[in-house]
LOKOLVEX-179771 format. One record per residue: residue in three letters; x, y, z of N, C-alpha, C in turn. Coordinates in pm, whole numbers, padded with zeros to 5 digits, always signed. Last residue first. Example, Ala and Ser with C-alpha at 12.3 -4.5 7.8 and 13.67 -1.06 7.14 Angstrom:
% LOKOLVEX-179771
SER+01285-00225+00708+01367-00106+00714+01290+00003+00787;ALA+01319-00569+00780+01230-00450+00780+01320-00330+00780;
% end
This chain:
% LOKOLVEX-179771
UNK-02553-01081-05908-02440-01077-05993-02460-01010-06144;UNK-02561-00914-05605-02624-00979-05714-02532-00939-05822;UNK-02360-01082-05362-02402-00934-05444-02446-01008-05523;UNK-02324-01052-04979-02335-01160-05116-02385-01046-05207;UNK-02030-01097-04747-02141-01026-04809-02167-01112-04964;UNK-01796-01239-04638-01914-01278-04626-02010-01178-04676;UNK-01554-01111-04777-01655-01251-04840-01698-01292-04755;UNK-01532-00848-04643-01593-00876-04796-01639-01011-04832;UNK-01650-00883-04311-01551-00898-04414-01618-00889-04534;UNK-01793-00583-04159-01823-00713-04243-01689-00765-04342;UNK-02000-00432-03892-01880-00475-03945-01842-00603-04076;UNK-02216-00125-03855-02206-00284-03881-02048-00356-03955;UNK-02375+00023-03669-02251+00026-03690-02209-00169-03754;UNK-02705+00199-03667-02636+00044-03697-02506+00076-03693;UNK-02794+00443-03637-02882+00357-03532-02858+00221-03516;UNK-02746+00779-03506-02659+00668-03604-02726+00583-03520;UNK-02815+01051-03608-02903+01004-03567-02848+00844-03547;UNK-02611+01115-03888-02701+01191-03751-02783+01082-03692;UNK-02308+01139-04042-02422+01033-04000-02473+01093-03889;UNK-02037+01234-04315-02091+01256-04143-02220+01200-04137;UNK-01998+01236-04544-02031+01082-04462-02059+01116-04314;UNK-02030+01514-04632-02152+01422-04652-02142+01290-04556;UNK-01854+01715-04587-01944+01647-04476-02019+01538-04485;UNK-01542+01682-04775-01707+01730-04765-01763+01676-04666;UNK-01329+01653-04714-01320+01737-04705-01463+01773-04680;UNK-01235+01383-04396-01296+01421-04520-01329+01545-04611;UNK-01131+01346-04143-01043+01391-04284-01070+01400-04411;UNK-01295+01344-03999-01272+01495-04000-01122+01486-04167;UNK-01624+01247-04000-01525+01240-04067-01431+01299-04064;UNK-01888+01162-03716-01766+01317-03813-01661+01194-03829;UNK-02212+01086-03607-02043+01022-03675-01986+01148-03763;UNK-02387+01086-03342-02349+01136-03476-02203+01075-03524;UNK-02581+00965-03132-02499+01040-03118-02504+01039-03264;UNK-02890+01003-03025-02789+01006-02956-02691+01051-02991;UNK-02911+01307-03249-02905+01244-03134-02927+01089-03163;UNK-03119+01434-03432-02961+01392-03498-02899+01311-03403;UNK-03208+01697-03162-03211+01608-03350-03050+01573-03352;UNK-03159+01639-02855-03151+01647-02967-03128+01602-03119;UNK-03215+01451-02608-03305+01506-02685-03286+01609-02787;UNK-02918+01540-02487-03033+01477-02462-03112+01505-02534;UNK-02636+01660-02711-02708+01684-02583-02885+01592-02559;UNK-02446+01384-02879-02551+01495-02906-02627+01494-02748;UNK-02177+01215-02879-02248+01244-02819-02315+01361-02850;UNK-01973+01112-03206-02004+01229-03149-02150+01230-03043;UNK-01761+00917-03299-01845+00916-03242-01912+00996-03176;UNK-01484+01008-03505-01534+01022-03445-01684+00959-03382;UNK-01176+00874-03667-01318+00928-03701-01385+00890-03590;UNK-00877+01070-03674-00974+00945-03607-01114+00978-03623;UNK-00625+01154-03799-00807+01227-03801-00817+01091-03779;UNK-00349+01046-03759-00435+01092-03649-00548+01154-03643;UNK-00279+00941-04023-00275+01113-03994-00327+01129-03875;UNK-00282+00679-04032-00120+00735-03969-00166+00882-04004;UNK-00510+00428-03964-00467+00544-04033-00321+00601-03959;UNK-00665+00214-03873-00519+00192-03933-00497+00317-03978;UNK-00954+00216-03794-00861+00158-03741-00687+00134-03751;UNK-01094+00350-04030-01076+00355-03880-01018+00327-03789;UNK-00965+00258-04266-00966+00369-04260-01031+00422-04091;UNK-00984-00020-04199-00845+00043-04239-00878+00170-04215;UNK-01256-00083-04297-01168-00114-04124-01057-00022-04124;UNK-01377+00170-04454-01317+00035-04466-01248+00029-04329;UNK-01745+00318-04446-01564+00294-04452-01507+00210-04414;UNK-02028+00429-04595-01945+00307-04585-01788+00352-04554;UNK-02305+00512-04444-02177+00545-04466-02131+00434-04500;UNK-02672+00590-04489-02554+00554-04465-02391+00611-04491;UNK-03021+00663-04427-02878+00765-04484-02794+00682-04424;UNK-03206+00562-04284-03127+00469-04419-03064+00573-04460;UNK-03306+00701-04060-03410+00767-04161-03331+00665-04296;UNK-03130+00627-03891-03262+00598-03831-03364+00622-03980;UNK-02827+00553-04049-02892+00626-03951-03039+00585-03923;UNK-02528+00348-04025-02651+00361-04077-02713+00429-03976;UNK-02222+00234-04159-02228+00355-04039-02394+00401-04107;UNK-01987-00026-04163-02113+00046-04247-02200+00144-04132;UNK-01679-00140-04296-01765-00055-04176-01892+00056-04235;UNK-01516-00416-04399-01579-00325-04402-01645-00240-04278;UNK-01218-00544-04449-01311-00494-04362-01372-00388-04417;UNK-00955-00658-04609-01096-00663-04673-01218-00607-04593;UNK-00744-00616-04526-00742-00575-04637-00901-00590-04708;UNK-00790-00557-04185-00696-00424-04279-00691-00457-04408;UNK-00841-00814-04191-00938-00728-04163-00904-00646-04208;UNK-00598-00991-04278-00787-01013-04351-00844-00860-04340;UNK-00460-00907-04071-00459-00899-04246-00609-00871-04300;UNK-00668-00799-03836-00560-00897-03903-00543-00867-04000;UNK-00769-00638-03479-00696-00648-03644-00582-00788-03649;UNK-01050-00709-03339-00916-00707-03360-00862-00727-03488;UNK-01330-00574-03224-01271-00601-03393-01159-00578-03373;UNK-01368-00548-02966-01475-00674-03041-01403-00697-03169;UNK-01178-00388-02847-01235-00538-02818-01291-00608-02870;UNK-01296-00139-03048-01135-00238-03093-01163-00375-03021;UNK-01462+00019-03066-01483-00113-03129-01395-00235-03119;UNK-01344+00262-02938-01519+00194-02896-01523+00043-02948;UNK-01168+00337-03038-01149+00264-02889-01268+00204-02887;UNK-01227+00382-03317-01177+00275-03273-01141+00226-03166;UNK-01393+00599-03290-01472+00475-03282-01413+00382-03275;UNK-01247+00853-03020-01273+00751-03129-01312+00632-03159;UNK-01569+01032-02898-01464+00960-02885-01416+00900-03023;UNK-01601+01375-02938-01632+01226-02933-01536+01147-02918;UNK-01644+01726-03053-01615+01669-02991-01643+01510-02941;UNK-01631+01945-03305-01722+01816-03294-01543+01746-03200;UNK-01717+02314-03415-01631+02236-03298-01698+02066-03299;UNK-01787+02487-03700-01804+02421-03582-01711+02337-03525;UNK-01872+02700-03911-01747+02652-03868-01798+02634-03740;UNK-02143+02532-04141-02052+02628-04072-01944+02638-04013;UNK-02189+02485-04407-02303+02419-04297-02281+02513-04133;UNK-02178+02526-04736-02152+02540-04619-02245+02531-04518;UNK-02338+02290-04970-02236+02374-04909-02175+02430-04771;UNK-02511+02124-05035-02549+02234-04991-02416+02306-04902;UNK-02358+01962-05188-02454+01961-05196-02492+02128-05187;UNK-02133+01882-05030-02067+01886-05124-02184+01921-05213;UNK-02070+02054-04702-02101+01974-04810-02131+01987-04921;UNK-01890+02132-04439-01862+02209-04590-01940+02078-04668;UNK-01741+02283-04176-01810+02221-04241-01922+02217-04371;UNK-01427+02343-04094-01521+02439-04200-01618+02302-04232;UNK-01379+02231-03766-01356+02231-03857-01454+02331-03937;UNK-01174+02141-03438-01247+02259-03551-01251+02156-03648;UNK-01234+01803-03231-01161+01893-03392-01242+01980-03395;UNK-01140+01642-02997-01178+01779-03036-01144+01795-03199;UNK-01145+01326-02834-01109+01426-02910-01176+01513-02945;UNK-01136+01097-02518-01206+01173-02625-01093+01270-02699;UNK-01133+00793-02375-01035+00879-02438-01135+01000-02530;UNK-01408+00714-02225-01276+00716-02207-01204+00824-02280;UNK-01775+00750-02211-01618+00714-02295-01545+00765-02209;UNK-02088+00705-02130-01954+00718-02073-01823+00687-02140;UNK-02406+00724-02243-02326+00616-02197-02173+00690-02181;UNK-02606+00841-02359-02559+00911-02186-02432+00803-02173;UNK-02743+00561-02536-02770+00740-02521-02672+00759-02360;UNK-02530+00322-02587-02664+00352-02544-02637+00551-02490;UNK-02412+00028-02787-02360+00168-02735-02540+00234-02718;UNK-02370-00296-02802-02466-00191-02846-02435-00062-02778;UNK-02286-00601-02936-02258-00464-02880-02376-00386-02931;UNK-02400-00757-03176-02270-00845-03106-02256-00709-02945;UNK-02596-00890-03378-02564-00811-03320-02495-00873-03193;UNK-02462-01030-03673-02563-01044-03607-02482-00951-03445;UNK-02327-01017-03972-02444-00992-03951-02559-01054-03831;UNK-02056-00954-03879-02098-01068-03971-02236-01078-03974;UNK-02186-00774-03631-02025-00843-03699-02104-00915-03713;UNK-02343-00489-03493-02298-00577-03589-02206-00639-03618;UNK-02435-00270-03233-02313-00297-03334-02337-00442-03391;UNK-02714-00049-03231-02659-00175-03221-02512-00204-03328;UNK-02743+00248-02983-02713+00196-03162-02667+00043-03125;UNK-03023+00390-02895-02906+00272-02870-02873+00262-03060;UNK-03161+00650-02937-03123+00636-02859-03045+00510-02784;UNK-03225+00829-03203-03156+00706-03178-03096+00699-03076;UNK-03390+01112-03392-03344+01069-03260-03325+00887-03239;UNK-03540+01285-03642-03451+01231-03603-03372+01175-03437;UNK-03805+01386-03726-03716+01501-03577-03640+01389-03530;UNK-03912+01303-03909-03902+01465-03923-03804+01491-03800;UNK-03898+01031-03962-03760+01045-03997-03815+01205-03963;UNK-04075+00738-03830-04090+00886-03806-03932+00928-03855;UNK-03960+00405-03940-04115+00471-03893-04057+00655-03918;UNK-03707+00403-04107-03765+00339-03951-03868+00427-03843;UNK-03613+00354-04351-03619+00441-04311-03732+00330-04191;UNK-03400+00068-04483-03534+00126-04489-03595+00244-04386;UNK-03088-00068-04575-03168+00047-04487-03267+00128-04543;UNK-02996-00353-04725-03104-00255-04730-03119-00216-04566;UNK-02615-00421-04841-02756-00449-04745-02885-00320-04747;UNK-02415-00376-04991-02561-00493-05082-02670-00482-04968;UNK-02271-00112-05092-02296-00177-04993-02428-00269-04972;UNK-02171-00145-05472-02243-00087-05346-02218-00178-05210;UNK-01839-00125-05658-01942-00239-05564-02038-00121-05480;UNK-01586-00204-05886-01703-00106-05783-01836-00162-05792;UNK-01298-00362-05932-01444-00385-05911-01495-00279-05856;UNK-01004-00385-06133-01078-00274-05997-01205-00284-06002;UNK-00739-00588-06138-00889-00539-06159-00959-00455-06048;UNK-00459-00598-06081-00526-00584-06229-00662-00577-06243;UNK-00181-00553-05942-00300-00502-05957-00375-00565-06098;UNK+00096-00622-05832+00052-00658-05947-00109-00627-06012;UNK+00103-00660-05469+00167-00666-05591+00118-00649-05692;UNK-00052-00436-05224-00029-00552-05304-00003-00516-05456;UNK-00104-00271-04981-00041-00294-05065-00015-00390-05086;UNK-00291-00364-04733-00341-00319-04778-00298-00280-04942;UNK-00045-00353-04527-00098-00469-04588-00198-00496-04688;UNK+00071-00149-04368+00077-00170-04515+00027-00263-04599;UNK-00038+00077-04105+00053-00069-04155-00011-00103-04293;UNK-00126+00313-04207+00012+00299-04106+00020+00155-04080;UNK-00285+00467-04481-00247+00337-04429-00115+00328-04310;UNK-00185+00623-04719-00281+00643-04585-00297+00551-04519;UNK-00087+00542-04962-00076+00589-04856-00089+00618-04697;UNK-00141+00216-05063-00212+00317-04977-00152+00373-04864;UNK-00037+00101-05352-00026+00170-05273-00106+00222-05164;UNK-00036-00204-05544-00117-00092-05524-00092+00003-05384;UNK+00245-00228-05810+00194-00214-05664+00065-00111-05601;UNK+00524-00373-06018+00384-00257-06002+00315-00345-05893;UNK+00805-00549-05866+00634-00518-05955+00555-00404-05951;UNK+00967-00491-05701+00998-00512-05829+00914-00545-05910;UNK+01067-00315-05428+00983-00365-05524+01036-00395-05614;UNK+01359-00321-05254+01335-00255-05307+01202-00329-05436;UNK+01510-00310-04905+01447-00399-05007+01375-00288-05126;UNK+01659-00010-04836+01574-00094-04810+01558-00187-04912;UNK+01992+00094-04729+01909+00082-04869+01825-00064-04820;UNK+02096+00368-04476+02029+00190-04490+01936+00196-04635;UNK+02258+00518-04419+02246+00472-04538+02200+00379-04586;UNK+02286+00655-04138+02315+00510-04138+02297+00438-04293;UNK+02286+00916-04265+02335+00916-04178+02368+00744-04171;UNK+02024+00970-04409+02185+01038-04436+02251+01006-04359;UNK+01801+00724-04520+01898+00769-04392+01983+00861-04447;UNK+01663+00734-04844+01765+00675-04745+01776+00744-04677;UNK+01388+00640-05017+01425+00732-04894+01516+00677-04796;UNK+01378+00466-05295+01408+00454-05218+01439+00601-05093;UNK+01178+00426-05534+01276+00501-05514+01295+00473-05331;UNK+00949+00339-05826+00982+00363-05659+01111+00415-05645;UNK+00699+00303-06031+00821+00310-06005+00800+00343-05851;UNK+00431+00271-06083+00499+00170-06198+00625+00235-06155;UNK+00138+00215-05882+00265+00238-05856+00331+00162-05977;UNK-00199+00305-05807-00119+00196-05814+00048+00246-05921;UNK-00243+00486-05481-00185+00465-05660-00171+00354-05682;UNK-00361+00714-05331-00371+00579-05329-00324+00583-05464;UNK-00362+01013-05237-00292+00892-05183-00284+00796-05209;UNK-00508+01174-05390-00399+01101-05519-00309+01012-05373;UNK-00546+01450-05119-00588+01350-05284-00471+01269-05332;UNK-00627+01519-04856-00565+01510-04940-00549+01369-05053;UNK-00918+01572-04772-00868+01698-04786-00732+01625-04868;UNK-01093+01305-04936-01020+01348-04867-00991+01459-04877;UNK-01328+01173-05125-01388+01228-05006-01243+01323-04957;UNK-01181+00956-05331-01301+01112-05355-01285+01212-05253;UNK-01122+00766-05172-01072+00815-05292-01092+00944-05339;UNK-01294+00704-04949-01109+00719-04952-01058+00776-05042;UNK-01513+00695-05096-01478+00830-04971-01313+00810-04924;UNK-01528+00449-05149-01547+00558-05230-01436+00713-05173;UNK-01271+00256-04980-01437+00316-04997-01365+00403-05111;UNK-01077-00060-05086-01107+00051-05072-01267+00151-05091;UNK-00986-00392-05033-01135-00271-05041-01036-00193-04962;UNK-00837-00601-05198-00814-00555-05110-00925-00439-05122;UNK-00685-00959-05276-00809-00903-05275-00841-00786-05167;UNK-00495-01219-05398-00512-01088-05325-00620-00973-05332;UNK-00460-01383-05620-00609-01428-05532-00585-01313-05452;UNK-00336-01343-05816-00252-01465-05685-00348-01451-05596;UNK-00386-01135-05977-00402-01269-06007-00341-01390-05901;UNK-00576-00901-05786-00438-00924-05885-00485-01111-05921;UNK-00837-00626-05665-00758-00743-05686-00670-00781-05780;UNK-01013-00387-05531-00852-00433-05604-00805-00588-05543;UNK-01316-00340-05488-01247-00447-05419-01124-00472-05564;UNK-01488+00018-05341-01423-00073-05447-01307-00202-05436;UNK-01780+00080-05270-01672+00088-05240-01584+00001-05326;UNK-02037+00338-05166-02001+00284-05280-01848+00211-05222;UNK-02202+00495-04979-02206+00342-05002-02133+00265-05056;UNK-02206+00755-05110-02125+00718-04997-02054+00603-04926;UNK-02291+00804-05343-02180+00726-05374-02145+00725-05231;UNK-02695+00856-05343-02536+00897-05344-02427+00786-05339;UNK-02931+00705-05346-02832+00706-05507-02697+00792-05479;UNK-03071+00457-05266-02995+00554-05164-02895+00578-05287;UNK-03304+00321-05366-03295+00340-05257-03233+00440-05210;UNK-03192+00340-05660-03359+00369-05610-03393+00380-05472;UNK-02947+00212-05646-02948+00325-05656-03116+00393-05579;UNK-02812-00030-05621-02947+00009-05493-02966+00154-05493;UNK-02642-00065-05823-02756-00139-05783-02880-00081-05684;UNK-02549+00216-05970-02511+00196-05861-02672+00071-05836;UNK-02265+00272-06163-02439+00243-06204-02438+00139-06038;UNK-02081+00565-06231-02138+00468-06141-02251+00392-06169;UNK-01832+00587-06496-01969+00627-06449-02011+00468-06357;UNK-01534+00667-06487-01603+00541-06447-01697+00605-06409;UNK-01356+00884-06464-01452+00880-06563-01565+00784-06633;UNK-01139+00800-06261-01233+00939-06253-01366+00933-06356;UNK-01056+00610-06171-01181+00588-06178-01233+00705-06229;UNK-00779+00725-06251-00833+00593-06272-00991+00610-06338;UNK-00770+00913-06045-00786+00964-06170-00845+00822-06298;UNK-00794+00845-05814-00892+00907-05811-00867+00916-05985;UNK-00595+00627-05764-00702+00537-05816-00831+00659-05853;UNK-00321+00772-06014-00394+00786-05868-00553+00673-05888;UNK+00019+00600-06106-00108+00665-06122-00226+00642-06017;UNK+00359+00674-05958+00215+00602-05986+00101+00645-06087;UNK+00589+00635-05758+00533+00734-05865+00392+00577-05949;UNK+00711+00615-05422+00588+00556-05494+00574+00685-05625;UNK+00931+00635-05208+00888+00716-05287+00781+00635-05371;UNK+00997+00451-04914+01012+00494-04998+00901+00615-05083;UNK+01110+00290-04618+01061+00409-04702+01114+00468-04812;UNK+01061-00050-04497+01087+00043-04545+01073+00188-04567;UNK+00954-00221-04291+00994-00277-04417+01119-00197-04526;UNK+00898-00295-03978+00931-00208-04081+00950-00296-04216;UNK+00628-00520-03836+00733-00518-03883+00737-00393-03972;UNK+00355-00473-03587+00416-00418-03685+00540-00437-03722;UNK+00216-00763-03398+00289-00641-03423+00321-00597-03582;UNK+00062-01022-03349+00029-00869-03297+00070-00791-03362;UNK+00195-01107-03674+00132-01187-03591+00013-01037-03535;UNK+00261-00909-03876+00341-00998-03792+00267-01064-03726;UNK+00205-00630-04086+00190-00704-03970+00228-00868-03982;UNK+00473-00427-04210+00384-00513-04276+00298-00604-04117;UNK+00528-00103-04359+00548-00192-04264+00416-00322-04272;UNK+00676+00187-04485+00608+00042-04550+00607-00020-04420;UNK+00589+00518-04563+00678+00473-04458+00633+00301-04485;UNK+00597+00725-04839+00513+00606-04706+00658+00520-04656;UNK+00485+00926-05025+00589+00896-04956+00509+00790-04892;UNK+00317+00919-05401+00330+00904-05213+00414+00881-05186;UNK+00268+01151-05695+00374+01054-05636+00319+01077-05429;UNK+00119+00989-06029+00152+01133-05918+00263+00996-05821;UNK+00113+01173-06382+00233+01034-06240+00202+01117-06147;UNK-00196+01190-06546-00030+01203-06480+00020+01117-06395;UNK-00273+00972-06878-00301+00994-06700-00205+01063-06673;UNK-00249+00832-07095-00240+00995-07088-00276+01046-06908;UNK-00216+00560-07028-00107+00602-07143-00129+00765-07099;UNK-00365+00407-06951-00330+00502-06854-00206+00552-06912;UNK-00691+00323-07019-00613+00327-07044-00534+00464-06998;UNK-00852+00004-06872-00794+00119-06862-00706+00176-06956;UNK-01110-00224-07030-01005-00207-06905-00933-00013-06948;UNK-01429-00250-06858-01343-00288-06940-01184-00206-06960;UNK-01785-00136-06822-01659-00189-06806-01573-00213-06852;UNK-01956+00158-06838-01889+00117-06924-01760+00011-06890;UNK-02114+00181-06623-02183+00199-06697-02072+00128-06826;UNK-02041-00018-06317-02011+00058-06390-02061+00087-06487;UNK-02020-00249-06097-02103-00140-06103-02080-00036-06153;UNK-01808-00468-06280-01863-00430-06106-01995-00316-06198;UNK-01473-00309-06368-01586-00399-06402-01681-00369-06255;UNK-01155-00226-06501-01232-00162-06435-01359-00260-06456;UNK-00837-00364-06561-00953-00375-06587-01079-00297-06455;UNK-00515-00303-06637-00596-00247-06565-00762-00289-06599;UNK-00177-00378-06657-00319-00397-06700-00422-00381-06659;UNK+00110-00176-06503+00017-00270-06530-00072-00258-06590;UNK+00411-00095-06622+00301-00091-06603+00225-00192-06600;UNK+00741-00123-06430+00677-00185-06499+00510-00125-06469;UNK+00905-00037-06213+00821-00122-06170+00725-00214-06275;UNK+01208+00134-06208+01095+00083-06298+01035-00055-06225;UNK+01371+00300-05962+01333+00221-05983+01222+00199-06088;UNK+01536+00647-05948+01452+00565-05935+01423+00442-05997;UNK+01809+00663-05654+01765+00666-05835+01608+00589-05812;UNK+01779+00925-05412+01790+00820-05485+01770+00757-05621;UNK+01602+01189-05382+01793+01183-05390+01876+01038-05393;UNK+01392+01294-05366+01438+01233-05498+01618+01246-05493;UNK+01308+01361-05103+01255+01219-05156+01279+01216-05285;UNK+01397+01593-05001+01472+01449-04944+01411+01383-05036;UNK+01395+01875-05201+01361+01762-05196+01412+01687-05129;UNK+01634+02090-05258+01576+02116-05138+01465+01913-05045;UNK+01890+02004-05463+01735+02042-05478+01725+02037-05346;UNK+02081+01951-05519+02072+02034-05607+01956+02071-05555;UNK+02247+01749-05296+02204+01705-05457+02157+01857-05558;UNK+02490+01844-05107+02367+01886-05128+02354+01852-05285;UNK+02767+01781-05039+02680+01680-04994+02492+01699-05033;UNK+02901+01982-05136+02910+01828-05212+02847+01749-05167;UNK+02836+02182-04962+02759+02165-05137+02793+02059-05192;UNK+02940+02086-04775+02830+02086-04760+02783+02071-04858;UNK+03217+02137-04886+03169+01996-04788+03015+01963-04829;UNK+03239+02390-04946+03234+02281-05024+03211+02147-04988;UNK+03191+02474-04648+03066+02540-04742+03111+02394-04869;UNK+03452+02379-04535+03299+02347-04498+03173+02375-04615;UNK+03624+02551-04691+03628+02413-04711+03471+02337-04648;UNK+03676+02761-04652+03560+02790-04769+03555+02630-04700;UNK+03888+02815-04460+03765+02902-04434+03651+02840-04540;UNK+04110+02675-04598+04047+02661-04469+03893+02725-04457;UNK+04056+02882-04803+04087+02739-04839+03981+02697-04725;UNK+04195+03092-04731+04054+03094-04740+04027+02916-04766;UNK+04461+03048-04607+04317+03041-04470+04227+03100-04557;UNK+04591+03003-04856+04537+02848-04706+04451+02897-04658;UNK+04618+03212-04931+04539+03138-05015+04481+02998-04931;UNK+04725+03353-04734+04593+03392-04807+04518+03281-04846;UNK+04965+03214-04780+04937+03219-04637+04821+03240-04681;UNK+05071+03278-05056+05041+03159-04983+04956+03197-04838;UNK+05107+03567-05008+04996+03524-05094+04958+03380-05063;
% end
């Protein structure tokens, strides 16, 4: 009976190994304790029908993984990974009616974008279309706990927050997170696109690029890229619905731009990118979201065959769910830190 009782012993001892090493749940990202970050004060103001501040007593917690890293001069320093529980900036704003200044001109929210700031002067834009626009939602939070994602193996416990934090997921360097949040401004894009003589059969055959408002580059019909990409997708607006399932092949706009717009802080927390067509249908997205993303949907520059509508070329979103910021006919690409634009007050 001894002898029995050793070689199941022997025999089970791995399986109890294992179950003493398994927390209970399938989850890697709640097998640390979590951290209180404390809530913050929330003021909503800017271009809103009702300003004034938040209340996030009945909101849910949602929660981002992210990998944290911060820039360095050129490079990317790690920082960390962790768990983020939060509330989302989509649920935030959700019930922030827009009162959009240049509505009479161009009354969709594509334009629209919003500047988080705290009290140590940190100041960071996010678009509309980051918030709204994505196949995946609730990436951006601002954050009243954390948790740490350890190694199983080297058990490295990262630095660990200790303020509420605005989060962006979506982001592959992190600079864009900042401490202590407390006001969320929504803002239009202040410049005027006036439709440019003939808008029935759309065509732009140079687009001029922009920084700081004077033309710096210009990309021209037939012109020659380097690296290109492919995406399927269900193209799908948010209007008129389905458009169809099509193929959009281009380059990305961040090889196209990167010589002229090198990244800094500044630029990953306050850049803008304004994407204008021949007829004033625009886009607004933030440097970050072209230039800094970690899902690999690179937003596109799409060549249109010679002499077709919507031509030279076109702009696809592909991580957007609705089509709307897609751009036909694209005739400005304009770049802008936030404080050099001026808004009526």
């Amino acid at each position: 009976m001894r002898r029995i009782l050793l070689t199941a012993m022997v025999l089970l001892a791995p399986l109890m190994i294992a179950r003493a090493a398994w927390d209970g749940t399938n989850d890697f990202y709640d097998d640390a304790p979590t951290a209180d970050l404390g809530r913050p004060r929330l003021i909503v103001n800017g271009e809103v029908a009702d300003p004034g501040p938040i209340d996030l007593s009945r909101m849910p917690l949602r929660s981002a993984i992210v990998k944290e890293t911060r820039l360095t001069g050129d490079t990317a320093a790690f920082v960390g990974a962790y768990r983020y529980d939060g509330y989302s900036l989509y649920d935030i704003l959700d019930r922030c009616v827009v009162r959009k200044k240049n509505e009479q001109e161009f009354p969709r929210a594509i334009d629209v974008f919003v500047v988080v700031s705290n009290a140590a002067g940190d100041q960071v834009v996010l678009s509309w279309g980051e918030i709204y626009y994505p196949n995946d939602r609730h990436r951006i939070l601002v954050a009243t706990r954390v948790a740490r994602i350890v190694p199983s193996k080297t058990k490295d416990l990262w630095p660990l927050p200790r303020r509420s934090r605005l989060v962006v997921g979506p982001d592959l360097v992190s600079d864009r997170n900042i401490d202590e949040p407390t006001t969320i401004t929504v803002r239009s894009y202040p410049r005027s696109f006036p439709p440019a003589g003939e808008t029935s059969n759309l065509h732009s055959p140079v687009i001029h690029v922009y920084h700081a408002g004077s033309v710096e580059d210009s990309i021209t019909a037939g012109q020659r890229f380097g690296t290109m990409a492919e995406y399927p997708t269900v193209f799908y607006g948010r209007g008129k619905g389905i458009h169809g399932i099509s193929r959009f092949r281009g380059a990305p706009l961040k090889s196209l731009l990167a010589a002229s717009w090198s990244s800094s802080v500044a630029s990953l927390r306050r850049g803008l990118v304004t994407v204008a067509a021949l007829d004033g249908y625009r886009s607004v997205f933030t440097y970050a979201e072209i230039f800094n993303r970690n899902d690999q949907n690179e937003v596109l520059l799409v060549p249109r065959a010679a002499g077709q509508e919507g031509g030279a070329y076109s702009l696809f979103a592909p991580a957007d769910f609705f089509s709307d910021r897609a751009v036909k006919a694209v005739t400005e690409i304009r770049y802008d830190l936030l404080d050099s634009l001026v808004f009526d007050r």
